[in-house]
C-alpha positions in Angstrom: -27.1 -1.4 -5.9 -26.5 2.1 -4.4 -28.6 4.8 -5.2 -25.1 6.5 -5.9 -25.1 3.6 -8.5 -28.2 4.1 -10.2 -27.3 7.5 -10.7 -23.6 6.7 -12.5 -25.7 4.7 -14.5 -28.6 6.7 -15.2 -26.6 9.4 -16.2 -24.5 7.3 -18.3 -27.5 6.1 -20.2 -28.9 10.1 -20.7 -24.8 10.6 -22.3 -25.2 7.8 -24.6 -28.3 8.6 -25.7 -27.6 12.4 -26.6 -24.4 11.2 -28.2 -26.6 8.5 -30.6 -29.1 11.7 -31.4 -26.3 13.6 -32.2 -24.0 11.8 -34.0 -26.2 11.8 -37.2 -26.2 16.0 -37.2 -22.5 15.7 -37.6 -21.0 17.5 -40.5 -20.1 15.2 -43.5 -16.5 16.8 -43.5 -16.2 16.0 -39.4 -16.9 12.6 -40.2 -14.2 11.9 -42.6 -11.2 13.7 -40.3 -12.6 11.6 -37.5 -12.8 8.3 -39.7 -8.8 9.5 -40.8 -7.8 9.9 -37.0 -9.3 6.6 -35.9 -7.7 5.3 -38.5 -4.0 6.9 -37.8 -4.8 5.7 -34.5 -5.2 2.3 -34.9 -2.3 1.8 -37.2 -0.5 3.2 -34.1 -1.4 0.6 -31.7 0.8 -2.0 -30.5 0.1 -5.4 -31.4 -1.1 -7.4 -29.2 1.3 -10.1 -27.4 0.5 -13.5 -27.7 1.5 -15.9 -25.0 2.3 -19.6 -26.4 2.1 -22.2 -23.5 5.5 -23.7 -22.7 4.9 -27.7 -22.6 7.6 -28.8 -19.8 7.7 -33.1 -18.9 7.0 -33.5 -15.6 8.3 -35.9 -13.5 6.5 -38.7 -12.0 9.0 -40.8 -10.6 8.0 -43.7 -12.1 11.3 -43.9 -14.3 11.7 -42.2 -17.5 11.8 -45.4 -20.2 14.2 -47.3 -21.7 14.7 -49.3 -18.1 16.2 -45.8 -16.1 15.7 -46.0 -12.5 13.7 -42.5 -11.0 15.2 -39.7 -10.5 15.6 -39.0 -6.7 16.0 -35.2 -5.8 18.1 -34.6 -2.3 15.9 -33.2 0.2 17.2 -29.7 1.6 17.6 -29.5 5.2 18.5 -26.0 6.7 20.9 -25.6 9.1 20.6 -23.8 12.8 22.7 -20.9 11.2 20.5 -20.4 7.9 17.7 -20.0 10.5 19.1 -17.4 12.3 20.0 -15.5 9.6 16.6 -15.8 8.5 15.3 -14.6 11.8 17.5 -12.5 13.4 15.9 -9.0 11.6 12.8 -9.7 12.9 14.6 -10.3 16.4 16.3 -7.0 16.0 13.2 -4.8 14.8 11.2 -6.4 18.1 14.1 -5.6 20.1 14.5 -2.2 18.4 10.5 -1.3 19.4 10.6 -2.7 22.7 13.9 -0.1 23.5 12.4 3.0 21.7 9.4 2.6 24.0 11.2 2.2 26.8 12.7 4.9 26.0 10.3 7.5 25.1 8.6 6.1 28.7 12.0 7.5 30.1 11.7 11.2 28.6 7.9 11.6 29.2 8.9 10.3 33.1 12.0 12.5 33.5 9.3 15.6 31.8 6.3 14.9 34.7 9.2 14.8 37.3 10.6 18.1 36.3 7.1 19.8 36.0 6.4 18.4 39.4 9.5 20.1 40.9 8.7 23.2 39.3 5.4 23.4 40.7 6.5 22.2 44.4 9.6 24.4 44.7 7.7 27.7 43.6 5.5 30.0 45.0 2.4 30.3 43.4 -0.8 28.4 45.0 -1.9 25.2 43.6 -5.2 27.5 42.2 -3.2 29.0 39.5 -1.8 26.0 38.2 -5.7 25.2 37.3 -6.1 28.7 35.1 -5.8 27.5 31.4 -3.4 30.5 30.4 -1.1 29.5 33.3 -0.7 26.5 31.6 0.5 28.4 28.3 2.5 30.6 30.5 4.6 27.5 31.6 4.7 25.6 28.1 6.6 29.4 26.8 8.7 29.9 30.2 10.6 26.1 29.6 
């Protein structure tokens, strides 16, 4: 147990106690609305629901009496097509991922290739693309 723990509890015990001490110093008229409000209360609550087990035969294949033959249930096979269409959104999200990658790989490519023109085509020294507010400079002049 956590000492977080022992505390929750502790100071559960410490309420529980100074609500037992208390209760008795409760006035006699205090006592009877709160007696009248549990009671209001509880005539209030919804009844419980009880759940009755539903009894079902079960089928053991063994035949059912009276000299039936057993019951034999077709076995489903799925075709190619119900596969598909079970699989194909999952194709289409993996697809779907693998093109916005590809794609944000294009933009962030096409970004570093303009940045490197910038720099090559002007005509500051290399130096002041190393000062930090240089950097701010160009992130406001695009």
């Amino acid at each position: 147990m956590s000492s977080l723990e022992t505390k929750e509890l502790e100071f559960a015990r410490q309420v529980r106690r100074a609500l037992d001490e208390n209760a008795a110093s409760i006035a006699p008229a205090t006592v009877d609305r709160l007696a009248a409000a549990r009671r209001a209360a509880l005539s209030r609550k919804k009844p419980k629901i009880v759940s009755v087990p539903a009894f079902v035969p079960a089928f053991t294949g063994m035949g059912m009496g009276d000299g039936m033959p057993p019951v034999e249930l077709p076995q489903r096979r799925r075709s190619p097509l119900r596969r598909f269409a079970l699989a194909w959104p999952l194709v289409a999200l993996v697809v779907s991922l693998v093109g916005i990658a590809y794609w944000e790989d294009q933009q962030r490519t096409a970004e570093l290739a303009d940045i490197d023109a910038a720099m090559l085509s002007d005509d500051l020294p290399l130096n002041a693309y190393l000062d930090y507010g240089f950097k701010t400079y160009l992130s406001r002049a695009h």
